[in-house]
N, C-alpha and C positions, 0 to 999 in steps of 0.2 A: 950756558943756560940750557936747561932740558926743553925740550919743544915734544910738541902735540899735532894732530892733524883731528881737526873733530866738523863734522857734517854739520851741516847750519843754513836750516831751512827759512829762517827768520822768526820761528815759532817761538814759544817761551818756552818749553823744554832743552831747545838746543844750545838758546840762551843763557839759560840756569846752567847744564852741562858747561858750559863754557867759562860762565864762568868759577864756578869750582874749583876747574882748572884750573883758574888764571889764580886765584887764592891759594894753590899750593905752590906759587913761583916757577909754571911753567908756564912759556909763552906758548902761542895758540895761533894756527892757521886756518881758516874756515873753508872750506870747499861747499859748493852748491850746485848741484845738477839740476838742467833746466831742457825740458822736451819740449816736443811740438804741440801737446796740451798745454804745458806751464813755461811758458816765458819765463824770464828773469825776471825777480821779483824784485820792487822797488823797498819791501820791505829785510833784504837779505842787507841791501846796502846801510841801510837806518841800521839793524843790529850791528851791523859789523863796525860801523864809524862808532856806535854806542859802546862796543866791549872795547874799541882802541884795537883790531884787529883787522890784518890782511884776509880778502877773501878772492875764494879762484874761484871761477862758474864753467864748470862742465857743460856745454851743448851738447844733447844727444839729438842726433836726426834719422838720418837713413838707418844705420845700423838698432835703434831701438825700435825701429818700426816692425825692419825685418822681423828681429828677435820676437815682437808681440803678434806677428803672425806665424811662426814657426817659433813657439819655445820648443826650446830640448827637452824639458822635464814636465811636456804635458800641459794643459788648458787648465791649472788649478786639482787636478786631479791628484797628486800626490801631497803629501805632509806639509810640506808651505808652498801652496802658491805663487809666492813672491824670489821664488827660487832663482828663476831665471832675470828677475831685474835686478838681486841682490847682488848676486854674480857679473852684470853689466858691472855696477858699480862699482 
């Protein structure tokens, strides 16, 4: 079986994304990143028992802090600001 790896905030866009997915006959793994602002969300687990799917929860700590005091690609000043967390990720 073909497999997927898809982000899954608990929101309803990651949701619908997922499942989708799951309607063309690929199984689906959920990954969720959680910093020292957002804890694990109680709601990552609800979607994820709801689509029938595995989810892995990324902890960022020391290393995303660093990163948000020293980005490499600047304070939001260039083309996407979110360059340097996308990159974490």
């Amino acid at each position: 079986m073909t497999k997927a790896v898809a982000l899954l905030s608990g929101g309803l866009d990651s949701q619908l994304a997922i499942r989708l997915i799951q309607d063309q006959g690929i199984e689906v793994v959920g990954v969720n990143f959680s910093s020292p602002f957002f804890g694990e969300s109680l709601w990552v687990e609800k979607a994820a028992q709801n689509l029938g799917i595995k989810v892995h929860t990324i902890h960022f700590g020391e290393e995303y802090l660093d990163l948000l005091k020293n980005p490499r690609y600047g304070f939001g000043k260039n083309l996407n600001p979110c360059i340097d967390c996308h990159g974490l990720m």
